[in-house]
C-alpha positions, 0 to 999 in steps of 0.5 A, spaced: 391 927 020 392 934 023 389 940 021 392 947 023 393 953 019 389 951 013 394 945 012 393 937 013 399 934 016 400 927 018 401 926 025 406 921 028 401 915 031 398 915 024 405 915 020 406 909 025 399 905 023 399 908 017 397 903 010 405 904 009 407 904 017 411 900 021 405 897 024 402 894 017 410 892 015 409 887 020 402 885 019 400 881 013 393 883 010 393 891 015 389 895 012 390 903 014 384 904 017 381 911 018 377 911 025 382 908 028 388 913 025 382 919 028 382 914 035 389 916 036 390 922 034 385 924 040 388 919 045 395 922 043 392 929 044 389 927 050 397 925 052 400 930 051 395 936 053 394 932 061 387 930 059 382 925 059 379 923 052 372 918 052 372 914 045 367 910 042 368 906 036 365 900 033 368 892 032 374 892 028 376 899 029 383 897 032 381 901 038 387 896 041 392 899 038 389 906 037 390 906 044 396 903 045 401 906 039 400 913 041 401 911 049 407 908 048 409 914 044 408 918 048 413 914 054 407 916 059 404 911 065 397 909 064 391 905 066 388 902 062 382 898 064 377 893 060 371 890 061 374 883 061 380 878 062 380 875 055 381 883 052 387 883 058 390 876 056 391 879 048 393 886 051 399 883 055 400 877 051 399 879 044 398 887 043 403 889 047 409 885 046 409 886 038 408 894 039 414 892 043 418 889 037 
């Protein structure tokens, strides 16, 4: 959600990860989650502002895509470092290819 001038609005990365999004359609079992659509408001605003964000948020917050859907959106060129290669592997191999589709 977006708040200004006293009204709520959806944002465009939480329409696509929203409970009716693209994202959930092809998704069995997606549930919308509410820190995950606040990570990604926070990263596109980051994206289209220039500037850095830091970001903490627990297991099975979604931080994958939370991070990959507005950066995708936002036709930038990014880094994205992990901590390890296993989270690399699923980046490139799984998360990356079906935001793809």
């Amino acid at each position: 959600m977006i708040r200004g001038s006293g009204i709520a609005r959806r944002s465009p990365v939480s329409e696509l990860l929203g409970a009716s999004g693209p994202v959930a359609k092809a998704l069995p079992g997606y549930e919308e989650r509410p820190g995950q659509l606040e990570m990604a408001n926070i990263v596109l605003r980051a994206l289209n502002k220039g500037e850095h964000a830091v970001v903490e948020a627990g297991t099975g917050t979604g931080k994958s895509l939370a991070y990959l859907v507005p950066i995708i959106y936002s036709g930038k060129t990014v880094i994205v470092s992990t901590a390890n290669k296993a989270l690399q592997e699923q980046l490139i191999r799984k998360d990356i290819p079906f935001l793809q589709q």
